[in-house]
N, C-alpha and C positions, 0 to 999 in steps of 0.2 A: 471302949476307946472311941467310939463313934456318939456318944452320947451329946447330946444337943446339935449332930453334925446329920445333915444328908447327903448320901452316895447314889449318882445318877447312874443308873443303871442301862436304862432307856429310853430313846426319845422321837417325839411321834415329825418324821421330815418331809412329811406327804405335802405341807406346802412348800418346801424347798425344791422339791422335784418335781413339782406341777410349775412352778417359778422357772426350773430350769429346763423344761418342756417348749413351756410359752417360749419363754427364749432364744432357743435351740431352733423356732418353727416360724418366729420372727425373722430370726440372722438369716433364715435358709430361704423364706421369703423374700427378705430384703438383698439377697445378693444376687437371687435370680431376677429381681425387677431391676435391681444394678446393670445384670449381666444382658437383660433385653434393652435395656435403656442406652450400653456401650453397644449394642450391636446396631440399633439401628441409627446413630449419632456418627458409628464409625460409614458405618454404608453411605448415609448421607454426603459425609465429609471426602470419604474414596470418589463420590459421583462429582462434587464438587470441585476435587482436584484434578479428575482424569477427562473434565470437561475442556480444558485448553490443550491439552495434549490431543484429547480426539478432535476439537475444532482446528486444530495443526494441521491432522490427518487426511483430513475431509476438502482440506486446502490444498494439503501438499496433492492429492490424489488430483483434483480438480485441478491442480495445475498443470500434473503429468498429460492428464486428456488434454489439457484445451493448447498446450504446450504440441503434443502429438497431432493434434488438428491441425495445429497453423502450419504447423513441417509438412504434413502430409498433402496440402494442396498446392504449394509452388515444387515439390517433388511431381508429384502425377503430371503437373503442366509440362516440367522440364522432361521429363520420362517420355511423355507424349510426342512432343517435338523433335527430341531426338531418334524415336524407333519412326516418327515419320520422315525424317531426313534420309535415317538409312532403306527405305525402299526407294529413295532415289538417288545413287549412289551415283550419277552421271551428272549430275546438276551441278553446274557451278557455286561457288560463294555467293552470290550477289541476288540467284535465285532462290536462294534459301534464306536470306538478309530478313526477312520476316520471323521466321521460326526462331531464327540467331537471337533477333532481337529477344522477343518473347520471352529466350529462356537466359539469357543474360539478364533480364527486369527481374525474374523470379529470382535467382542468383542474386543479385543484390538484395532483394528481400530476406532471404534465406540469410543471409550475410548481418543483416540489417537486426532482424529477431534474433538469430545467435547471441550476438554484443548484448543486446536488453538481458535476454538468459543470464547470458554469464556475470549483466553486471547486477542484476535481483539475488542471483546466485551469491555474488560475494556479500550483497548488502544480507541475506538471513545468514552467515556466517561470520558475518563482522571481520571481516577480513579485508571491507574496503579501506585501502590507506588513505584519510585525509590530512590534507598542509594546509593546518589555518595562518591564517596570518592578519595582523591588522592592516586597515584597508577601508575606502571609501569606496560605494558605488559606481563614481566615473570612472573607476579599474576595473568594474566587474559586468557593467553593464556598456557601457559604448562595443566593443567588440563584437560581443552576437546580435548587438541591434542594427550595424551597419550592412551586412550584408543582407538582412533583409528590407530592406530600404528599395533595393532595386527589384527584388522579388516580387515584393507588393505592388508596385508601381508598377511593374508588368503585366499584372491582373486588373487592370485597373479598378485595384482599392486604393482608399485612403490610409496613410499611415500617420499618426501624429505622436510626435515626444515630447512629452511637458513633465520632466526628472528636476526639481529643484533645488532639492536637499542633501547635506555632503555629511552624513552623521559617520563615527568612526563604529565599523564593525569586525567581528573577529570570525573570517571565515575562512572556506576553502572557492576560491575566484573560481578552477577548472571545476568545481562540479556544480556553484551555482552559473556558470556562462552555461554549462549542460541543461540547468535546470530552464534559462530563459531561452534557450532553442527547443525547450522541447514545448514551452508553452505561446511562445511566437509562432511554431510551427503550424502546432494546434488552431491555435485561432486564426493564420493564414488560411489553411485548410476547410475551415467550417465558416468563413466568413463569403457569405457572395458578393458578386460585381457589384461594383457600388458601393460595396461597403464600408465601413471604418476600423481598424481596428488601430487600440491606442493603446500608450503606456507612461504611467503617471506615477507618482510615489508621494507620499506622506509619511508622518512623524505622526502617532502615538504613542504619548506617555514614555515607555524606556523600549520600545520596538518600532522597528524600522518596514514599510511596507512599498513594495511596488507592485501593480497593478498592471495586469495585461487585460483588455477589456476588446470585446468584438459585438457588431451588430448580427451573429446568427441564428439558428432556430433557437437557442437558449437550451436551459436545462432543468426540465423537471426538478421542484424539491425535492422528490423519492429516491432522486438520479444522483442528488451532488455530493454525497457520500459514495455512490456506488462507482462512480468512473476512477475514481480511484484505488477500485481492485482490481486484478491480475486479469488482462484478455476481457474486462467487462466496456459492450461502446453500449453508446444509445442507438436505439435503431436510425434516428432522424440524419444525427447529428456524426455520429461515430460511425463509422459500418469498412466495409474490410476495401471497398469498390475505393475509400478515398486514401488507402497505401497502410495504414494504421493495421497494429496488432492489437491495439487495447492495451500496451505495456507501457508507453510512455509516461502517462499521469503515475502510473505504480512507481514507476522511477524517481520521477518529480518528489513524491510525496517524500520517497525515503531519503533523497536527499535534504530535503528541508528538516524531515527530525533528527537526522544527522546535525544538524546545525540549531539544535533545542529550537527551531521555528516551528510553523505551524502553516497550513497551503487548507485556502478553504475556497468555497464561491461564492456567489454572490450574480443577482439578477443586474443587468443592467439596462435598465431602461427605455424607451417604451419596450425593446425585444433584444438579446442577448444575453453573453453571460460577461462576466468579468473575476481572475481566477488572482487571488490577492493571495501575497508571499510573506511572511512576515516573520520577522527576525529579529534578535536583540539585540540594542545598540551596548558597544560597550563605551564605560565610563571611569576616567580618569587611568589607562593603564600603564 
């Protein structure tokens, strides 16, 4: 019944299983160079991510210190003053009008950095409420520049305004009139006798810029990034002797990226700085 037929009996698979060997020793190779290759891409990628959360860290910490510092020196003064009042507990009001003073200046200080805190405080929690509104410059800017008008004049510096432009903006008036007190202030303070401190504005393109400009020490290139972080002054120019915590410009800054602007500096010539505000104009709204 088998005639002209063959019946395979046996069959030699020794390359099938040398096939499936290689295979078997490939797949096992290839998942563990997979399996190094996800490990060290994940690691990378964890270092990557867990890099702004630790420069967060490293900030939020550096804040707590330099935060704890500043408290801690007009405390000590007021502490002082006062356990020296009480060893002379016979003295009238008027002979202690010194010490009074003293710790009333630091009290306001203490009073003065609190408000900064609370309001950086609400700016990394986004919890500060802004009212934009449309609006031109001569709304936002005449107000905080009048009363230092007579400030200046009293030191005798120069103050000049040359504001000529009326472009329509969409913003919050109480926190940029905040923002030009705190850089009026600034360049009052850092500006000597003699000097000039001035404010101008111009028109680029679709933003709107005003310019607070002052004749004083100036500020390092290295610097004009850096005064705008948290308790950071210049030794020259910034320093604790002329009332500043180093929180102001942090304030400035954030109120301006609150308003998609941008707060940068700028040298001004032969010696100063000039601290330019810039914001977008809005169009047709």
């Amino acid at each position: 019944m088998y005639a002209g037929h063959y019946v395979l009996i046996m069959q030699n698979i020794d390359t099938q299983i040398q096939a499936m060997n290689n295979f078997i020793k490939i797949l096992s190779l290839t998942f563990f160079i997979f399996w190094v290759i996800a490990l060290v891409v994940s690691y990378f990628l964890a270092r990557i991510n867990m890099l702004p959360i630790v420069k967060s860290w490293k900030q939020q910490t550096e804040f707590v210190n330099d935060a704890a510092h500043e408290l801690r020196t007009p405390l000590t003064i007021i502490q002082g003053k006062l356990e020296y009042m009480l060893t002379r507990p016979n003295k009238k009001i008027i002979d202690e009008a010194e010490s009074i003073s003293v710790s009333l200046d630091e009290v306001s200080r203490l009073n003065n950095l609190t408000n900064n805190l609370l309001d950086l405080a609400r700016f990394d929690q986004a919890t500060t409420e802004l009212h934009f509104e449309y609006t031109q410059p001569e709304f936002f800017l005449k107000d905080p520049i009048e009363p230092f008008k007579d400030i200046i004049n009293s030191q005798s510096k120069v103050f000049q305004i040359n504001l000529y432009h009326h472009p329509t903006l969409y913003l919050d008036r109480d926190k940029i009139k905040q923002l030009l007190i705190i850089l009026l202030d600034n360049a009052t303070k850092y500006t000597p006798k003699n000097g000039t401190i001035r404010i101008y504005d111009q028109v680029e393109g679709s933003k709107y810029q005003f310019i607070i400009s002052d004749t004083g020490a100036g500020i390092l290139d290295a610097d004009k990034q850096k005064v705008f972080h948290r308790f950071y002054r210049v030794d020259k120019s910034r320093n604790q002797s002329s009332g500043g915590h180093g929180l102001g410009l942090a304030i400035a800054k954030q109120i301006v990226e609150n308003h998609h602007g941008r707060i940068f500096i700028q040298d001004n010539l032969p010696h100063g700085s000039e601290f330019v505000v810039e914001l977008p104009i809005k169009k047709n709204h």
